[in-house]
N, C-alpha and C positions, 0 to 999 in steps of 0.2 A: 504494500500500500504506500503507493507516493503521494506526497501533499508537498504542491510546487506554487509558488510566490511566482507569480508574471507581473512582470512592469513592462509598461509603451510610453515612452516618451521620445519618439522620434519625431513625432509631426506635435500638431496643436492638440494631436486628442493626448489625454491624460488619461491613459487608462490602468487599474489595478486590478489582477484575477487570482482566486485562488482555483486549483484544479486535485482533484483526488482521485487516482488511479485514471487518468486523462480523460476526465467527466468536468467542466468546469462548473465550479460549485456557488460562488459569487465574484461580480463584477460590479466594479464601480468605477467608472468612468465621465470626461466634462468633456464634449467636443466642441467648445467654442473655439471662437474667430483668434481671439489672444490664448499666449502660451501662460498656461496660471502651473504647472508644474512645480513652481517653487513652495507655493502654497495650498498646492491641494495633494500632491503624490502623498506626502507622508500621514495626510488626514485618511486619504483613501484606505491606504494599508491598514490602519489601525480600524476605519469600518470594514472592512471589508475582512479581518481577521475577528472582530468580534461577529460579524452577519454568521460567519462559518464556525463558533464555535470553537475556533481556535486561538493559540498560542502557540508566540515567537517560536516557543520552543517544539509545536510538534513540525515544522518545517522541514522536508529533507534535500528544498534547494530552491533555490529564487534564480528565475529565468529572466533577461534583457534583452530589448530589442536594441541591435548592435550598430544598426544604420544599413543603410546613409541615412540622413535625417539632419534635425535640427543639431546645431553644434551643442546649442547651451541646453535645449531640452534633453540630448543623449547622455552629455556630464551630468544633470541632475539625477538621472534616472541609473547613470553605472554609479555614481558614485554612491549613492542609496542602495542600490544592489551590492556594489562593493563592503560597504559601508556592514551591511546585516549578514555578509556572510561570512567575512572575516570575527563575527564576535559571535555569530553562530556555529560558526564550523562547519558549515556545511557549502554544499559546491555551489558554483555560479554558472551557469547555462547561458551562451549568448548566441540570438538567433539573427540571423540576417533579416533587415524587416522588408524587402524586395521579396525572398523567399514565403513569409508570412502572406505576404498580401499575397500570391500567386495563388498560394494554398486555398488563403478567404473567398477567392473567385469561383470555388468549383467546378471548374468546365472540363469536365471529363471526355469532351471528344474536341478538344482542340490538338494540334499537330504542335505548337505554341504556344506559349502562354510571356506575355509582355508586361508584368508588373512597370506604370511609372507613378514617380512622388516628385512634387514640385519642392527645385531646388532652388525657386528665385533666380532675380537677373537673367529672365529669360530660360531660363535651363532645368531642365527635367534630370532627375535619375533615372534610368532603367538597366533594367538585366533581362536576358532572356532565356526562359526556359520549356524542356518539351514536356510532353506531358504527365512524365511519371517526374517532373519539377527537378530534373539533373540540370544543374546549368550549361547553355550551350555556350554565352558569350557573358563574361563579367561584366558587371554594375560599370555605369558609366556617366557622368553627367556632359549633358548633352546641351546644345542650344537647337530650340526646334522652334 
């Protein structure tokens, strides 16, 4: 039985999840227009581990979305991750969040899948991948 700590903070959404035996169990998330991450990640965690009946300590790992994304959204969110598993002890999981989004699409008869995230000044991230989500061609910012 895993009980896994998810954070997002690569884009403006702000999201916290808890997942047990990869069933996600509560979420709590803000997706406005401004980045409130400084002020809302750590409140989330703490609703979001009381919603679930848990504690810090029955945790057996807190997962990060690793980017591309925002620069200061992604430090608030590893170093919070960093931060709880260095005094918890337990591992840190970090997901590519081009690879997430691919997954969150479900399109199981694409030949393709084109994860992009606006990376401002014009420019897009993207990565591409087939359909069992093996990367064909690395993350790249683009001007489109």
């Amino acid at each position: 039985m895993a009980i896994i700590l998810h954070l997002e903070t690569a884009t403006t959404n702000c999201s916290v999840s808890i997942s047990k035996d990869n069933d996600s169990i509560v979420l709590k998330e803000n997706n406005a227009a401004n980045y409130s991450h400084s002020e809302q990640l750590h409140v989330f965690i703490k609703e979001a581990l009381k919603e679930a009946s848990f504690s810090f300590s029955d945790l057996d790992a807190i997962a990060i979305s690793k980017g591309p994304g925002s620069y200061t959204g992604l430090r608030i969110g590893v170093s919070a991750a960093k931060g709880l598993c260095f005094s918890l002890d337990v591992p840190l999981i970090s997901v590519p969040t081009l690879q997430r989004m691919a997954h969150q699409a479900g399109i199981k008869s694409a030949e393709l899948v084109i994860p992009v995230l606006d990376a401002r000044r014009m420019e897009v991230y993207s990565c591409v991948y087939d359909a069992d989500y093996n990367e064909v061609r690395e993350t790249r910012a683009e001007v489109i």
